[in-house]
N, C-alpha and C positions, 0 to 999 in steps of 0.2 A: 504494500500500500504506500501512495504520494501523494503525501498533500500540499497542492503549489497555492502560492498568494502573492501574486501578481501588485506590483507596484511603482509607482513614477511617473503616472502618465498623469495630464494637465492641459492647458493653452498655451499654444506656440504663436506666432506669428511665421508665417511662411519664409523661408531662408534658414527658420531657428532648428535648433537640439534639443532634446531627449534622451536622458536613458531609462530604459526599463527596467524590473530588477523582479526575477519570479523565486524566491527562496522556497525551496523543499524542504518538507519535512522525512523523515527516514534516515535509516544507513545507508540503502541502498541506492540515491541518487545517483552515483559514478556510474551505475551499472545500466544507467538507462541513456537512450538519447532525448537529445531537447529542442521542441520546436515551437517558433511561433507562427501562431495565425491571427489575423483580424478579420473582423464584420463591419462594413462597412453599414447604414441605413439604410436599411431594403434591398441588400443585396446579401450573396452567399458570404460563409467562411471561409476564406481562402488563407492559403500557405504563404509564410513569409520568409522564414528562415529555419534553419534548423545547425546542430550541429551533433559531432560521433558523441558519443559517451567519454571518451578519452579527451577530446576537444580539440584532434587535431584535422577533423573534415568538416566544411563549414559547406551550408547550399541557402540557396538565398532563389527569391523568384526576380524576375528578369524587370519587373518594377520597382526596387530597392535596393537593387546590386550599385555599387559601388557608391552609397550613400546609408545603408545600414552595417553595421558588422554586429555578430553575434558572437556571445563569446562567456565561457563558464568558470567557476573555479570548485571545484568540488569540492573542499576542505571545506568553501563555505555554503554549501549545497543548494549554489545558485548558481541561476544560466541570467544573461541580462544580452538588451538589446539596446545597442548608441544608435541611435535614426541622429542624420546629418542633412543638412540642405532639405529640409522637407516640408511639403505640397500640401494643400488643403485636400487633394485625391488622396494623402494617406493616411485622414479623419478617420476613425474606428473605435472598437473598441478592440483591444489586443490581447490577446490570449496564448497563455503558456500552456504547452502539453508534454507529454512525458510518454515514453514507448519506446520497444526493443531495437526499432531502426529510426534512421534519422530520415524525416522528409516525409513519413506514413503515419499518419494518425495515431497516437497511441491510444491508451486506456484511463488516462489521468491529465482529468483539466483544471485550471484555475478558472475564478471566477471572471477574469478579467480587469485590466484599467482602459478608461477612458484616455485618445489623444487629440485633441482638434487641434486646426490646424487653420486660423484666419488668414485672410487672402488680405 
């Protein structure tokens, strides 16, 4: 069992940063990979990032690639997300998951934080 709680999100102004911060509860965090996804208003959950359980394979969708980086420290059994340069299209709410592969849905989510993002 995982239990994540998601934290950091807020109002940006468009060009600003963010970081996210989903702290786990358990031992067993290292053993899992980590990923995020957002909901945008009336649309699907889609994939944002993710990375290995070791933290050394990162994947990102082709909408936040080289403006978000993901990135964990197990010791403190949290995964966190720096969003940079970021868009009122990356307004969500953003959601940390947990699961055996990196990039596939696992079985453990958090509730989510809120990020907008004024134009």
């Amino acid at each position: 069992q995982v239990q994540l709680v998601e934290s950091g999100g807020g109002l940006v102004q468009a060009g600003g940063s963010l970081r996210l911060s989903c702290a786990a509860s358990g031992r067993t965090f290292s053993s899992y990979a980590m990923n995020w996804f957002r909901q945008a208003p009336g649309k699907e959950r889609e994939f944002v990032a993710a990375i290995s359980w070791s933290g050394s394979t990162t994947y990102y969708a082709d909408s936040v690639k080289g403006r978000f980086t993901i990135s964990r420290d197990n010791a403190k059994n949290t995964v966190y997300l720096q969003m940079n340069s970021l868009k009122p299209e990356d307004t969500a709410v953003y959601y940390c998951n947990a699961g055996p592969i990196a990039t596939t849905i696992g079985d453990y989510w958090g509730k989510g934080t809120l990020v907008t993002v004024s134009s």
